[in-house]
C-alpha positions as CSV (number, residue, x, y, z in Angstrom):
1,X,82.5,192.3,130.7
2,X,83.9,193.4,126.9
3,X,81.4,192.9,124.0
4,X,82.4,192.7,121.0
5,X,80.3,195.0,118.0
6,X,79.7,193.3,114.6
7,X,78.1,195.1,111.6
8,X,78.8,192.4,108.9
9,X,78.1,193.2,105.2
10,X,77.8,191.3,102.2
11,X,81.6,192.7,101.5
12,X,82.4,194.1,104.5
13,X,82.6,193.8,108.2
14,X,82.5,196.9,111.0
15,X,83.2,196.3,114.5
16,X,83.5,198.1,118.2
17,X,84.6,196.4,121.3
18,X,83.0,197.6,124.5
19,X,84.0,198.1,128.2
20,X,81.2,197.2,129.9
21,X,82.0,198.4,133.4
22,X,81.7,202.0,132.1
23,X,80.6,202.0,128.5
24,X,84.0,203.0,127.0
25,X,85.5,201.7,123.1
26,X,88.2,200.0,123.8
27,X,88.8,199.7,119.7
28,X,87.1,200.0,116.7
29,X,87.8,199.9,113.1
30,X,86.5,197.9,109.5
31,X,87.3,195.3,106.9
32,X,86.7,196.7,103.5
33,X,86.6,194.5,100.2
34,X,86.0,191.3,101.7
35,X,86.4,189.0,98.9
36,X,89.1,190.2,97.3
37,X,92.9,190.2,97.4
38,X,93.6,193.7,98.7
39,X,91.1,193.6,101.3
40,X,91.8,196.9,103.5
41,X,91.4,196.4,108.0
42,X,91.4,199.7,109.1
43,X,91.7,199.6,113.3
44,X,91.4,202.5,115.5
45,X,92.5,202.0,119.5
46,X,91.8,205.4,121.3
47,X,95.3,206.2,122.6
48,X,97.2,204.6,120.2
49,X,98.0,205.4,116.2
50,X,95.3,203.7,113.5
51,X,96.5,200.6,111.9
52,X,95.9,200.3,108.2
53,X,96.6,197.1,106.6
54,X,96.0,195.5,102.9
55,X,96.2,191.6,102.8
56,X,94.5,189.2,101.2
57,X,90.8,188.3,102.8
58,X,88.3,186.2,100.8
59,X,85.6,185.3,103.2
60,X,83.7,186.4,106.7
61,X,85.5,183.8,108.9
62,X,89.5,185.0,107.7
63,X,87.7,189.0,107.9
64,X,86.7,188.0,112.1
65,X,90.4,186.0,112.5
66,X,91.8,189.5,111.4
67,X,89.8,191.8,113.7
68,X,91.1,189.4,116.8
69,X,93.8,189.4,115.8
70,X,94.1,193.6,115.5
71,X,92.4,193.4,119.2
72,X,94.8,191.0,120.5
73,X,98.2,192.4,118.9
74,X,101.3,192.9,121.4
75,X,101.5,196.7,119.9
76,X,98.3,197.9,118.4
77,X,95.6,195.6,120.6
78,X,93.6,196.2,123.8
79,X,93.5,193.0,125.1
80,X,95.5,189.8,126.1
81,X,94.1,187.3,124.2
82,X,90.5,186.3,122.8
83,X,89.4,185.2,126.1
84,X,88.9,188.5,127.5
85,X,86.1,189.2,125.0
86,X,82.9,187.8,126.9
87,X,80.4,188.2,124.6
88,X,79.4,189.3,120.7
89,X,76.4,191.5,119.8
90,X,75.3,191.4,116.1
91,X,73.1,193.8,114.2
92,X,70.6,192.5,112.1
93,X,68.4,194.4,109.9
94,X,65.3,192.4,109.5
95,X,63.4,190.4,112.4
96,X,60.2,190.3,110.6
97,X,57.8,189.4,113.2
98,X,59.3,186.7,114.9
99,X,61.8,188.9,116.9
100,X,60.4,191.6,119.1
101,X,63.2,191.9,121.4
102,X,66.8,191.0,121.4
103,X,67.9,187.1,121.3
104,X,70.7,185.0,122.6
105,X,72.3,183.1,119.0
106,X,71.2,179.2,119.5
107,X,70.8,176.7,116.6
108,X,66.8,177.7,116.5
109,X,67.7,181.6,116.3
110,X,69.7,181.0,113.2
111,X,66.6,179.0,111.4
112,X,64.3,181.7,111.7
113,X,67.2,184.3,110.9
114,X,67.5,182.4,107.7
115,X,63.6,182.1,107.5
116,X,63.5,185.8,106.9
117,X,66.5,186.3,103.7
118,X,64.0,187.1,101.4
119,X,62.2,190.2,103.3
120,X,66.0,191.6,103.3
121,X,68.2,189.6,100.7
122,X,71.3,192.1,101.0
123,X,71.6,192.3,105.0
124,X,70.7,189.0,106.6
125,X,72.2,186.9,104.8
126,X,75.4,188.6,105.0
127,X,74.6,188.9,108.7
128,X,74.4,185.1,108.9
129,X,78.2,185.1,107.7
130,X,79.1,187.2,110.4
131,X,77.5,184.8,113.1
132,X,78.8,182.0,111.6
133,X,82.5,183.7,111.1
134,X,82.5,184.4,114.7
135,X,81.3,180.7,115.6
136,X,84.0,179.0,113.9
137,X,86.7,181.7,115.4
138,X,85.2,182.0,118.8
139,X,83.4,178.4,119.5
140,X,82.7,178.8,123.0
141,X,81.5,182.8,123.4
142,X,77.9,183.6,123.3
143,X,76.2,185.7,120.7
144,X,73.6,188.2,120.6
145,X,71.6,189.7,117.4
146,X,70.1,193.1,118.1
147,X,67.2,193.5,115.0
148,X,66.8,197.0,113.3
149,X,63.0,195.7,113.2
150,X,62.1,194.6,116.9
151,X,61.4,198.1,118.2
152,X,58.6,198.9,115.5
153,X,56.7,195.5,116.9
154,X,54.4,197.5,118.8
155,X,52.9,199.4,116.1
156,X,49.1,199.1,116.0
157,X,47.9,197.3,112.9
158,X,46.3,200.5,111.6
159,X,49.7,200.8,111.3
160,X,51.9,198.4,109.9
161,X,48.9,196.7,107.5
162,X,48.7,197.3,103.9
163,X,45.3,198.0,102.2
164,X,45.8,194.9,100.0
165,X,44.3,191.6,99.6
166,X,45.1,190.3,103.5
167,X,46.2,186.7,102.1
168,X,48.8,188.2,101.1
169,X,49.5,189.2,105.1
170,X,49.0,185.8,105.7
171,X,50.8,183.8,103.2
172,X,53.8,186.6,103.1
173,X,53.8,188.7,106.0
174,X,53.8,191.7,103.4
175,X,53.4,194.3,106.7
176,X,55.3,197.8,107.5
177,X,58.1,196.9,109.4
178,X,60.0,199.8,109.8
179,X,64.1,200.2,110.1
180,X,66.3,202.2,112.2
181,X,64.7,200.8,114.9
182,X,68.0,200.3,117.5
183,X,68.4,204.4,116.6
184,X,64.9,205.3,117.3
185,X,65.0,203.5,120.5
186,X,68.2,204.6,121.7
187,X,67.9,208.4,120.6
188,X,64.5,208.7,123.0
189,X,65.8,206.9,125.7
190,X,68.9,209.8,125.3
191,X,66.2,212.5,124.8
192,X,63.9,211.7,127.9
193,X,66.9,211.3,129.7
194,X,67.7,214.7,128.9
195,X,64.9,216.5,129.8
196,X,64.2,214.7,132.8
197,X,60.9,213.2,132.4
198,X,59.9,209.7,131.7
199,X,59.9,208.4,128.4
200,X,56.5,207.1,128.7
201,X,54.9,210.4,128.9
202,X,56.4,211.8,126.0
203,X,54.6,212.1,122.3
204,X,57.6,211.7,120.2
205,X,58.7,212.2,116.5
206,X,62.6,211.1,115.6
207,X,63.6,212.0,112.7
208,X,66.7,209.6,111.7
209,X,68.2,211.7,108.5
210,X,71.7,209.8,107.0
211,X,71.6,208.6,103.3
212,X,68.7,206.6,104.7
213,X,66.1,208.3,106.3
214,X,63.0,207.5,108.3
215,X,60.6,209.5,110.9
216,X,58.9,207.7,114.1
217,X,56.2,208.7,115.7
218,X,57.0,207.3,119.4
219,X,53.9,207.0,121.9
220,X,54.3,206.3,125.4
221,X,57.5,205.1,124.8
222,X,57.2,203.1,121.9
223,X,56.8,202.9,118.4
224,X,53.3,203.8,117.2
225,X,54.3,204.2,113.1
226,X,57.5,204.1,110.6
227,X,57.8,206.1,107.0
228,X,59.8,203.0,106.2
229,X,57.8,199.9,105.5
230,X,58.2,196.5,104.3
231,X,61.7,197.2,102.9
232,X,64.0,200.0,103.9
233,X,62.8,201.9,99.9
234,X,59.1,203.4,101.3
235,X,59.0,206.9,103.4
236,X,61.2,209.8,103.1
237,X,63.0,210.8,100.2
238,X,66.5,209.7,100.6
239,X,70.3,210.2,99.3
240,X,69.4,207.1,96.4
241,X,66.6,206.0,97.1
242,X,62.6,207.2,95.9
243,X,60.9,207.4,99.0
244,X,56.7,207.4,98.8
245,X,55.8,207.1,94.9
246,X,52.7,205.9,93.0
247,X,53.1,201.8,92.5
248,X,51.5,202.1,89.4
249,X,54.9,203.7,88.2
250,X,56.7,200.8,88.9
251,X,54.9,198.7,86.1
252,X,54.6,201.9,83.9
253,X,58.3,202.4,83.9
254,X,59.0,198.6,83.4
255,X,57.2,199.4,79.9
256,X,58.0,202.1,78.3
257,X,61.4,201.6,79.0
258,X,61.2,197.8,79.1
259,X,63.5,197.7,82.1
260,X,63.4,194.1,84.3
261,X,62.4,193.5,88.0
262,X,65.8,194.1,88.7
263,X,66.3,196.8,86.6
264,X,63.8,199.3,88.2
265,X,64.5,197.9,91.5
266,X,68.5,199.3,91.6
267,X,67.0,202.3,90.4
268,X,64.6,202.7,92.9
269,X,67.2,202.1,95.4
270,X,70.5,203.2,94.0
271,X,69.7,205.7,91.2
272,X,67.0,207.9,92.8
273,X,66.1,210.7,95.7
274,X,68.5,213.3,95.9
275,X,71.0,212.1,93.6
276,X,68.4,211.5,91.0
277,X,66.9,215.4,91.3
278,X,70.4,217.5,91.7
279,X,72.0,215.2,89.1
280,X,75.3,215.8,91.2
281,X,75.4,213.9,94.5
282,X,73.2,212.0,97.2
283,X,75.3,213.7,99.8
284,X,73.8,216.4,101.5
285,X,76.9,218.5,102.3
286,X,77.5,218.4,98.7
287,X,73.7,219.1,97.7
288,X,73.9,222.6,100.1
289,X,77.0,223.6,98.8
290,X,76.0,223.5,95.0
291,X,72.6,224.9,96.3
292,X,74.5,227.9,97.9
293,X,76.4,228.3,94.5
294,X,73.0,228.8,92.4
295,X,72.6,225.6,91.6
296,X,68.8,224.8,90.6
297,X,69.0,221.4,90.7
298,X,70.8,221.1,93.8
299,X,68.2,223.6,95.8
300,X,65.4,221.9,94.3
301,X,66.7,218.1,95.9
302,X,66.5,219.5,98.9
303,X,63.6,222.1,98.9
304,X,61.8,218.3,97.9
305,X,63.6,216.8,100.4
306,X,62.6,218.8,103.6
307,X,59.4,219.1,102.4
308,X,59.1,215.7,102.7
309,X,60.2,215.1,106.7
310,X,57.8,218.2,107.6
311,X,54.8,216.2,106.3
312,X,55.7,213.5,107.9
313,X,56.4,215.8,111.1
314,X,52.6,216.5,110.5
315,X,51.2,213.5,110.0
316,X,52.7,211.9,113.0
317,X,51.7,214.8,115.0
318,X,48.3,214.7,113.8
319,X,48.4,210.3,114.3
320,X,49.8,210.4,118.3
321,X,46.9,214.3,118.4
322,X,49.8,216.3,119.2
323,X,53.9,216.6,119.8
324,X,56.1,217.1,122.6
325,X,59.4,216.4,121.3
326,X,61.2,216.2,117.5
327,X,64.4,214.7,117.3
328,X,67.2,214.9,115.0
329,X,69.7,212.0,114.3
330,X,72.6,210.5,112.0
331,X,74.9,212.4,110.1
332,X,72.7,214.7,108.4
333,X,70.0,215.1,110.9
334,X,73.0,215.8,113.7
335,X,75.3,218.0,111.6
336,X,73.2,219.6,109.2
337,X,71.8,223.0,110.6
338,X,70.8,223.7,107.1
339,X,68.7,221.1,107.1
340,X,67.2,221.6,110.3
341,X,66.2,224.8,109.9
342,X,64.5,224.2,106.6
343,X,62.5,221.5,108.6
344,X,61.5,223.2,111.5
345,X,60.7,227.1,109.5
346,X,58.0,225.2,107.9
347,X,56.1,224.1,111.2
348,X,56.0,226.5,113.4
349,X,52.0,226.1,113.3
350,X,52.3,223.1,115.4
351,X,54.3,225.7,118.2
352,X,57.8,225.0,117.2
353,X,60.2,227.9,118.0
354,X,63.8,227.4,116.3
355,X,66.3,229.3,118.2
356,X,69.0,229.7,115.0
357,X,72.2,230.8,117.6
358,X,71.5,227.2,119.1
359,X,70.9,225.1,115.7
360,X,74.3,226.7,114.7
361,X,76.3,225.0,117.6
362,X,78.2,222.0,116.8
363,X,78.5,219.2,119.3
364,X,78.3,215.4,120.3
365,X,76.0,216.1,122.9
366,X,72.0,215.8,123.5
367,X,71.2,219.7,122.8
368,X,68.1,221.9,122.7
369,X,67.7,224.1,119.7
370,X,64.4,225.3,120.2
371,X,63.7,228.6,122.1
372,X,63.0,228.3,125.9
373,X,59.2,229.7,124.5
374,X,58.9,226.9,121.6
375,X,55.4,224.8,122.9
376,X,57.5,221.5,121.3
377,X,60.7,220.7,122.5
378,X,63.5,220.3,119.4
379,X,66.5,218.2,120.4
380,X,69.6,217.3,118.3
381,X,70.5,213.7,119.7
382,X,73.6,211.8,118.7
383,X,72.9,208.5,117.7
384,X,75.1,204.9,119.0
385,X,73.3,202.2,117.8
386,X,76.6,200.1,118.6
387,X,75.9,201.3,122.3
388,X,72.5,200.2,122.3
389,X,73.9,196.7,120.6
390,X,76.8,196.2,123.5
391,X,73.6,197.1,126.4
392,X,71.6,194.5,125.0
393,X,74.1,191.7,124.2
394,X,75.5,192.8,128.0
395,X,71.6,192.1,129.8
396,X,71.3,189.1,127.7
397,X,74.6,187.1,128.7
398,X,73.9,188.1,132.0
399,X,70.8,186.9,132.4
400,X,69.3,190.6,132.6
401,X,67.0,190.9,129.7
402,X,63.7,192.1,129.7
């Protein structure tokens, strides 16, 4: 069976098409700039030279015609025709709590989908495009949406309730959520994997560290709390956006400055964390660099930074009473040793042993960069969320899911 990938944006539309047989990409590549006359495809068949081309592309369903065509080309494709393509997989960022598991894409899938725009205005609906671009181009294959939400659904609801007035629960469903749940998932399934024992009898903590961040605290194999909550803005202190702060700055803000909903809200998300302390970048390569140049600024966004994923290292030990494994994932969790070492220096009282000659090693495999004496086990663990998305869209269509 191939599965087809889809990450659609609002302007944009990423996709990987899977081998099922033995897990391989086949292709992968992007539409940039949807909307706009010099949209950019950018396709990348392993084997083959990357295919760059600017055309014309003003909406979801010309941006999904484009990327079969790329996969079916006579020079650059991977495949005959669109009929070898069995199924398509979708990400979707929110499931609220509807959607505790992977679904199969029917008429009453796409209501509650809809349902759910205003707990995550930017993703879904552009997601909804995306299913609907791939309906109109591909009638007759099946779809699949894989929700970044689903694996938090078994938090506890110490966990994911606010201390607010409840009706607002109930009227709302203003509840944690929690994101990054397909990487979470898929990076402790890798890690128990790895070491051999079953997930189930692990305490976990993941710590997914890209421009987004969050930490999970994973108990007997699922997720027991997020640092992200109702939107993606709450937890760790991240490339643009705040992290954990007061509420009562919000409104505080919006008066002395007289700044509008929207106003505070892009620069919550867009204008804060690290870019808003180093007053350079929200990049992290760029943030070390500058820090390693005597930069102030730049040292103290990330001094506040890793500060910020050890105590949520502790509370989560201190939440699941104890820690077996930390994990480190995304770009800057998996390439940063930097980073990493800041983190784990400043928690050695919960038995964590860094072993720096290991933490220096590059690679795109599960490693071990704790000392062979460390009492908690630290692993670096790729993440492939688009994996995870092909393995569910795969057991659904086949009848296989859980």
């Amino acid at each position: 069976m191939k599965v087809l990938v889809i990450n659609a944006g609002s302007s944009s539309l990423k996709y990987q098409l899977y081998n099922m047989e033995n897990e391989t990409v086949l292709a992968s590549g992007r539409v940039e700039r949807i909307g706009m006359d010099s949209s950019i495809v950018t396709h990348e068949p392993p084997g083959k030279p990357d295919v760059t081309q600017v055309s014309e592309i003003l909406d979801h369903i010309t941006a999904v015609k484009k990327v079969i065509d790329m996969l079916t080309h006579p020079e650059h494709g991977v495949v005959a025709s669109m009929e070898e393509i069995d199924a398509v997989g979708h990400r979707i960022v929110h499931g609220g709590e509807v959607f505790k598991n992977s679904a199969l894409v029917t008429a009453d899938v796409k209501q509650e989908i809809r349902k759910l725009f205003d707990l995550a205005p930017l993703h879904n609906p552009a997601h909804m495009m995306g299913i609907n671009a791939v309906e109109t181009n591909m009638p007759n294959v099946p779809q699949v949406v894989v929700f970044d939400t689903a694996f938090h659904q078994t938090m506890p609801n110490t966990s994911y309730l606010y201390p607010i007035p409840k009706v607002l629960y109930r009227r709302h469903k203003v509840r944690r959520y929690g994101f990054h749940g397909t990487s979470h998932l898929y990076v402790s399934q890798q890690a128990a994997k790895y070491l051999g024992k079953p997930l189930e009898s692990l305490k976990m903590i993941s710590c997914h560290i890209g421009n987004g961040a969050s930490a999970t605290a994973i108990l007997d194999g699922k997720s027991f709390d997020t640092s992200m909550g109702m939107t993606p803005l709450e937890g760790l202190m991240m490339g643009t956006r705040s992290g954990d702060l007061d509420p009562a700055i919000v409104p505080y803000v919006m008066n002395k400055e007289d700044l509008t909903l929207s106003e505070v809200n892009s620069m919550l998300n867009k204008h804060s964390g690290m870019l808003a302390i180093s007053g350079i970048s929200s990049d992290m390569r760029e943030i070390v660099e500058a820090m390693g140049e005597g930069d102030a600024n730049a040292k103290l966004a990330f001094d506040m930074y890793t500060y910020r994923v050890r105590k949520y290292i502790g509370a989560y030990a201190a939440a699941m009473n104890g820690v077996d494994v930390i994990l480190f994932t995304a770009g800057v969790g998996e390439n940063s040793n930097v980073l990493r070492k800041a983190v784990c220096e400043g928690i050695s009282f919960l038995g964590v042993e860094l072993d720096e000659e290991r933490n220096n090693i590059r690679s795109k495999e599960v490693r071990e960069i704790s000392t062979d004496a460390s009492r908690v086990k630290v692993l670096v663990v790729p993440t492939n969320e688009e994996l995870l998305i092909a393995r569910d869209t795969y057991a659904i269509v086949k009848g296989e899911s859980k």
